[in-house]
C-alpha positions in Angstrom: 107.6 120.5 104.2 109.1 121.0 100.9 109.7 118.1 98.5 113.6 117.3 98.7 115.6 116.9 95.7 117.8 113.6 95.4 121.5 116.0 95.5 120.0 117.8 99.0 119.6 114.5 100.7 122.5 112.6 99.4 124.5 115.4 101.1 123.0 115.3 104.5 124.0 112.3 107.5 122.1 109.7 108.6 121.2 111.7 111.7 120.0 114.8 109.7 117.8 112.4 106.9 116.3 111.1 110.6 115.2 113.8 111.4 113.4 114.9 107.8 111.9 111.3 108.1 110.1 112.4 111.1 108.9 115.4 110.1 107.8 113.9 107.1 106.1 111.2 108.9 104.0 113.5 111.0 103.5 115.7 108.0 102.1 112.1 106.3 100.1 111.4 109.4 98.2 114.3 109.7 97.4 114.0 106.1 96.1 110.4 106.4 93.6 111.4 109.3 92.7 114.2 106.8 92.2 111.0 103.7 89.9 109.1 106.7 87.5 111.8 107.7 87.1 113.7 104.5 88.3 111.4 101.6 91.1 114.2 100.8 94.3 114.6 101.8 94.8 118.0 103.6 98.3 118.4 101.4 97.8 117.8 97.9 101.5 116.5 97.4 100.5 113.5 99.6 101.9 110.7 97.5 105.2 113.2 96.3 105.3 112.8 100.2 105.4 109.1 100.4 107.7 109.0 97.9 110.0 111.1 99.5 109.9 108.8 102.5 110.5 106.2 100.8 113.6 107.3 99.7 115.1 108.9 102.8 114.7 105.5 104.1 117.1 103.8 101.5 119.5 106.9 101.9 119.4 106.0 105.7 119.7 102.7 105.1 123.0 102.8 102.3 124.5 104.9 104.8 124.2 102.6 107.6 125.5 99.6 105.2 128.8 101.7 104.4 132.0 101.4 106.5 
């Protein structure tokens, strides 16, 4: 998955970010069991990846808080 600029998500639902957080997730997951066995990620933009999480989840969640 490509890193997401800021502009890209802030145009996108609630329901579209939620499904780019679960693909990212999965994406994250599979690298983590890569981190465990072998001590490297298998995608080198791991923590670009958590970031990105992280902020699809406050987009999600300031989209939720508007009326």
């Amino acid at each position: 998955m490509a890193v997401l600029k800021k502009n890209e998500l802030k145009a996108m639902d609630a329901a579209a970010l939620q499904k780019k957080l679960e693909e990212l997730e999965a994406e994250i997951f599979s690298s983590m069991g890569a981190i465990h066995s072998t001590g490297k990620p298998s995608n080198p933009k791991y923590r670009e990846l958590k970031r990105l999480r992280a902020t699809i989840k406050q987009m999600i969640a300031s989209k939720q808080k508007k009326p």
